[in-house]
MIZAFI-94947 format. One record per residue (C-alpha): residue in one letter; x negated, y negated, z. Coordinates in steps of 0.02 Angstrom, whole numbers. Layout:
N
residu: A | u: X | v: Y | w: Z
...
***
This chain:
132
residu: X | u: 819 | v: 366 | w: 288
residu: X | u: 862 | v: 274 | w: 452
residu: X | u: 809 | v: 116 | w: 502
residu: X | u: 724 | v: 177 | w: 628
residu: X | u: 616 | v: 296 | w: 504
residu: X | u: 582 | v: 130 | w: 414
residu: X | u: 514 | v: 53 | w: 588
residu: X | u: 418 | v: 204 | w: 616
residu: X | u: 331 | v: 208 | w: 450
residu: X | u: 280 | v: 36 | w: 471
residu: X | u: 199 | v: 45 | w: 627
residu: X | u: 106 | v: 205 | w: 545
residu: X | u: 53 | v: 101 | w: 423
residu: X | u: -41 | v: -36 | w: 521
residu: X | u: -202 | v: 23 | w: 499
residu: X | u: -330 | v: 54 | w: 385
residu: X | u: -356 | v: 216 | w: 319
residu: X | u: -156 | v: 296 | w: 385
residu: X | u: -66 | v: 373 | w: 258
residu: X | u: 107 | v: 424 | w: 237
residu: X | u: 171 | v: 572 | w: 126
residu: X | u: 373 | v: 549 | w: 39
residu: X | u: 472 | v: 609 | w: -66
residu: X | u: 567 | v: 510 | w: -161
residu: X | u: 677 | v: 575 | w: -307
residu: X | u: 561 | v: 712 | w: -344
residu: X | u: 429 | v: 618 | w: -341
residu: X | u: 271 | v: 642 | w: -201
residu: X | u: 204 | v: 485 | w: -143
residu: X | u: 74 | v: 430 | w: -45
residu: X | u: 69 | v: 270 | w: 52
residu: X | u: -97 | v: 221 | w: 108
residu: X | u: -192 | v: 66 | w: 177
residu: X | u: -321 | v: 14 | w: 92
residu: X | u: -432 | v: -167 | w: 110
residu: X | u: -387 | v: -259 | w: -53
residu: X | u: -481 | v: -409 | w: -38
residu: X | u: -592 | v: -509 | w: 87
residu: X | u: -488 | v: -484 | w: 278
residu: X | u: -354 | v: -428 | w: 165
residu: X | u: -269 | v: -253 | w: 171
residu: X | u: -129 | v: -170 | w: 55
residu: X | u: -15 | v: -12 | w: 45
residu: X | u: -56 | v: 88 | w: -100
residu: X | u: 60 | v: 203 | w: -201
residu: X | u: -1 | v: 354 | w: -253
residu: X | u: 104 | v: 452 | w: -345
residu: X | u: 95 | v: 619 | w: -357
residu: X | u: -86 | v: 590 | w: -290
residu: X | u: -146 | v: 470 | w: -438
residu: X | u: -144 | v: 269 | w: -488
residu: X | u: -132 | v: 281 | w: -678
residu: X | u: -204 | v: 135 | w: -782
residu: X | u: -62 | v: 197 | w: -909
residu: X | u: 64 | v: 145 | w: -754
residu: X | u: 11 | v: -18 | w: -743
residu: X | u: 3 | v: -60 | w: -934
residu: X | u: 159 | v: 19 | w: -1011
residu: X | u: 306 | v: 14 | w: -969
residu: X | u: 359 | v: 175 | w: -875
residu: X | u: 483 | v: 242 | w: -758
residu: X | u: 358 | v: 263 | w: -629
residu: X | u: 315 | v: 77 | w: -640
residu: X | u: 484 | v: 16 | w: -627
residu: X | u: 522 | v: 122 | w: -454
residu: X | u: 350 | v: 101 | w: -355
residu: X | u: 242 | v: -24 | w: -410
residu: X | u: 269 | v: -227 | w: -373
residu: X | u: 288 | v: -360 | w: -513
residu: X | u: 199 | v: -523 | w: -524
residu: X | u: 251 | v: -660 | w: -627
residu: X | u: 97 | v: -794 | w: -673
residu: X | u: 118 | v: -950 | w: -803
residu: X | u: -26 | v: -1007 | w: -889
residu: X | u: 16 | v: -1197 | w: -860
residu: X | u: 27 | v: -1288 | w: -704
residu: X | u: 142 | v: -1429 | w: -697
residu: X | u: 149 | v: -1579 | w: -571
residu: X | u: 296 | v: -1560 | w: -515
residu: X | u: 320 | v: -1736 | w: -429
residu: X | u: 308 | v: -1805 | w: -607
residu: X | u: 409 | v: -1676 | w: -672
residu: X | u: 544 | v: -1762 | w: -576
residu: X | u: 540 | v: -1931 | w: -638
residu: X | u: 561 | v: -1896 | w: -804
residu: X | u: 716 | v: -1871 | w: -918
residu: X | u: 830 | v: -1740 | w: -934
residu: X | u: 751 | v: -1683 | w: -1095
residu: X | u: 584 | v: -1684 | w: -1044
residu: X | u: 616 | v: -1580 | w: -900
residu: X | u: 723 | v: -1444 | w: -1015
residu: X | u: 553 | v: -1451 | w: -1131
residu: X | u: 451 | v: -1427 | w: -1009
residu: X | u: 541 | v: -1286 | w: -945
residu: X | u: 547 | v: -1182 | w: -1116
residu: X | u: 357 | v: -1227 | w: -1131
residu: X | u: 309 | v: -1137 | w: -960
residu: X | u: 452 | v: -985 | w: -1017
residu: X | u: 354 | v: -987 | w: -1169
residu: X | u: 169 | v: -950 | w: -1067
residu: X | u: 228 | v: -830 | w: -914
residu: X | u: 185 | v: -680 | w: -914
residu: X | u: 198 | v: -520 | w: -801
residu: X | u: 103 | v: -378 | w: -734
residu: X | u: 115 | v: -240 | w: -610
residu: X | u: 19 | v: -194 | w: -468
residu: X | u: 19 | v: -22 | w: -392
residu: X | u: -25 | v: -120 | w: -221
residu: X | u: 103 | v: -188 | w: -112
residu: X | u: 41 | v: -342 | w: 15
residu: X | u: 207 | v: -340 | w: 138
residu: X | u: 289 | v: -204 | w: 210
residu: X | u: 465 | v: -265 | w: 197
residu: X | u: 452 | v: -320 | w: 18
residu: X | u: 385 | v: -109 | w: -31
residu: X | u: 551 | v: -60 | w: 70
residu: X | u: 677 | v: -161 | w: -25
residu: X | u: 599 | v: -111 | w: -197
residu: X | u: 609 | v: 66 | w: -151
residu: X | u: 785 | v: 64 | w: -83
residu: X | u: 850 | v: -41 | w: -231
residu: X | u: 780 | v: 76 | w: -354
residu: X | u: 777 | v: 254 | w: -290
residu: X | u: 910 | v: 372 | w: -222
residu: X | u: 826 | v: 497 | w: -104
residu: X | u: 682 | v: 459 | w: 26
residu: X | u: 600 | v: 564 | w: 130
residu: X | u: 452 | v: 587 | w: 264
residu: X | u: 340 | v: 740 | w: 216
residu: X | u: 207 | v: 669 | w: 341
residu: X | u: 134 | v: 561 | w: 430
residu: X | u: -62 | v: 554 | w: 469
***
Protein backbone atom coordinates (compact mmCIF):
# COMPACT_ATOMS: atom_id res chain seq x y z
CA UNK A 1 0.00 0.00 0.00
CA UNK A 2 0.90 3.68 -0.71
CA UNK A 3 1.21 6.26 1.62
CA UNK A 4 -1.35 7.88 0.35
CA UNK A 5 -3.78 4.69 0.91
CA UNK A 6 -2.48 4.94 4.53
CA UNK A 7 -3.70 8.80 4.62
CA UNK A 8 -6.84 7.83 3.12
CA UNK A 9 -7.69 5.09 5.55
CA UNK A 10 -7.10 7.31 8.31
CA UNK A 11 -9.23 9.99 7.48
CA UNK A 12 -11.97 7.05 6.88
CA UNK A 13 -11.43 6.14 10.10
CA UNK A 14 -12.20 9.37 12.06
CA UNK A 15 -15.45 8.61 13.01
CA UNK A 16 -17.46 6.53 14.94
CA UNK A 17 -19.12 3.74 13.50
CA UNK A 18 -16.65 3.76 9.72
CA UNK A 19 -15.27 0.66 8.96
CA UNK A 20 -12.65 -0.48 6.71
CA UNK A 21 -12.42 -4.00 5.02
CA UNK A 22 -8.35 -5.52 4.19
CA UNK A 23 -6.74 -8.07 3.37
CA UNK A 24 -3.80 -8.78 4.78
CA UNK A 25 -1.87 -12.09 4.17
CA UNK A 26 -4.98 -13.99 3.71
CA UNK A 27 -6.42 -12.77 6.33
CA UNK A 28 -9.96 -10.43 6.19
CA UNK A 29 -9.93 -7.70 8.55
CA UNK A 30 -12.10 -5.29 9.69
CA UNK A 31 -11.14 -1.96 11.10
CA UNK A 32 -13.80 -0.25 12.90
CA UNK A 33 -14.31 2.68 15.41
CA UNK A 34 -15.72 1.95 18.27
CA UNK A 35 -16.08 4.32 21.79
CA UNK A 36 -13.77 2.44 24.26
CA UNK A 37 -14.10 4.41 27.21
CA UNK A 38 -15.63 7.74 28.53
CA UNK A 39 -14.86 10.57 25.29
CA UNK A 40 -12.59 7.88 24.26
CA UNK A 41 -12.72 6.03 20.83
CA UNK A 42 -10.56 2.98 19.37
CA UNK A 43 -9.99 1.00 16.07
CA UNK A 44 -11.00 -2.45 16.45
CA UNK A 45 -9.61 -5.52 14.61
CA UNK A 46 -11.83 -7.90 13.55
CA UNK A 47 -10.52 -10.65 11.99
CA UNK A 48 -12.14 -12.58 9.78
CA UNK A 49 -15.30 -10.90 11.35
CA UNK A 50 -14.62 -12.07 15.10
CA UNK A 51 -12.54 -10.81 18.47
CA UNK A 52 -11.66 -14.19 20.02
CA UNK A 53 -11.14 -14.31 23.86
CA UNK A 54 -8.71 -17.33 22.78
CA UNK A 55 -6.70 -14.32 20.78
CA UNK A 56 -6.18 -12.35 23.54
CA UNK A 57 -5.14 -15.14 26.08
CA UNK A 58 -2.84 -17.50 24.15
CA UNK A 59 -0.43 -16.94 22.36
CA UNK A 60 -1.36 -17.11 18.59
CA UNK A 61 -0.33 -16.00 15.27
CA UNK A 62 -3.22 -13.83 14.96
CA UNK A 63 -2.22 -12.03 18.15
CA UNK A 64 1.21 -11.41 17.23
CA UNK A 65 0.17 -9.63 13.65
CA UNK A 66 -3.03 -7.48 14.70
CA UNK A 67 -3.52 -6.96 18.11
CA UNK A 68 -1.36 -4.25 20.40
CA UNK A 69 0.76 -5.25 23.49
CA UNK A 70 0.73 -3.60 26.82
CA UNK A 71 3.31 -3.99 29.29
CA UNK A 72 2.06 -3.16 33.20
CA UNK A 73 4.40 -3.77 36.49
CA UNK A 74 2.77 -4.42 39.56
CA UNK A 75 5.10 -1.99 41.61
CA UNK A 76 5.48 1.59 41.29
CA UNK A 77 8.71 3.03 42.13
CA UNK A 78 9.69 6.74 42.99
CA UNK A 79 11.82 7.27 40.71
CA UNK A 80 13.46 10.55 42.18
CA UNK A 81 14.64 8.26 45.03
CA UNK A 82 15.48 5.67 42.79
CA UNK A 83 18.20 8.00 41.77
CA UNK A 84 19.93 8.72 44.85
CA UNK A 85 20.68 5.52 45.74
CA UNK A 86 23.61 3.10 44.94
CA UNK A 87 24.45 1.29 42.09
CA UNK A 88 23.23 -1.92 43.61
CA UNK A 89 20.14 -0.82 44.77
CA UNK A 90 19.14 0.50 41.57
CA UNK A 91 20.25 -3.03 39.67
CA UNK A 92 17.84 -4.69 42.58
CA UNK A 93 15.35 -2.74 42.06
CA UNK A 94 15.36 -3.24 38.51
CA UNK A 95 15.23 -7.24 38.61
CA UNK A 96 12.42 -6.77 41.29
CA UNK A 97 10.05 -4.74 38.82
CA UNK A 98 11.38 -7.50 35.76
CA UNK A 99 10.35 -9.92 38.23
CA UNK A 100 6.37 -8.30 38.55
CA UNK A 101 5.67 -7.06 34.74
CA UNK A 102 3.55 -8.56 33.01
CA UNK A 103 1.85 -8.34 29.48
CA UNK A 104 -1.36 -8.56 27.74
CA UNK A 105 -2.92 -7.91 24.42
CA UNK A 106 -5.61 -5.86 23.33
CA UNK A 107 -7.49 -6.35 20.12
CA UNK A 108 -8.07 -2.37 20.31
CA UNK A 109 -5.68 0.01 18.95
CA UNK A 110 -5.89 3.87 20.55
CA UNK A 111 -3.55 5.71 17.68
CA UNK A 112 -3.67 5.39 14.22
CA UNK A 113 -0.02 5.57 13.48
CA UNK A 114 1.01 3.11 16.14
CA UNK A 115 -1.86 0.16 14.24
CA UNK A 116 0.14 1.13 10.91
CA UNK A 117 3.65 0.41 12.03
CA UNK A 118 2.56 -2.93 13.75
CA UNK A 119 0.93 -4.03 10.66
CA UNK A 120 3.71 -3.09 8.28
CA UNK A 121 6.41 -4.59 10.58
CA UNK A 122 4.65 -7.82 10.80
CA UNK A 123 2.70 -8.58 7.64
CA UNK A 124 3.65 -8.86 3.96
CA UNK A 125 0.56 -8.04 1.84
CA UNK A 126 -2.13 -5.24 2.55
CA UNK A 127 -4.94 -4.46 0.85
CA UNK A 128 -8.27 -2.20 0.69
CA UNK A 129 -11.39 -4.48 0.05
CA UNK A 130 -13.58 -1.42 1.20
CA UNK A 131 -14.23 1.33 2.61
CA UNK A 132 -17.72 2.34 4.26
Amino acid sequence: MTNEDWKHIENKLSYIGSRIHLKIDGYSVTLTVEPYKKLKNCIAVYVDGKIKNDWVFQDCEIRRRFYQKHTKCLVKIDRKKLEEASKDVRKMVEEFQKEHTYEYFEPYWMTFNKMKCHFIKNNVSIEIISLF
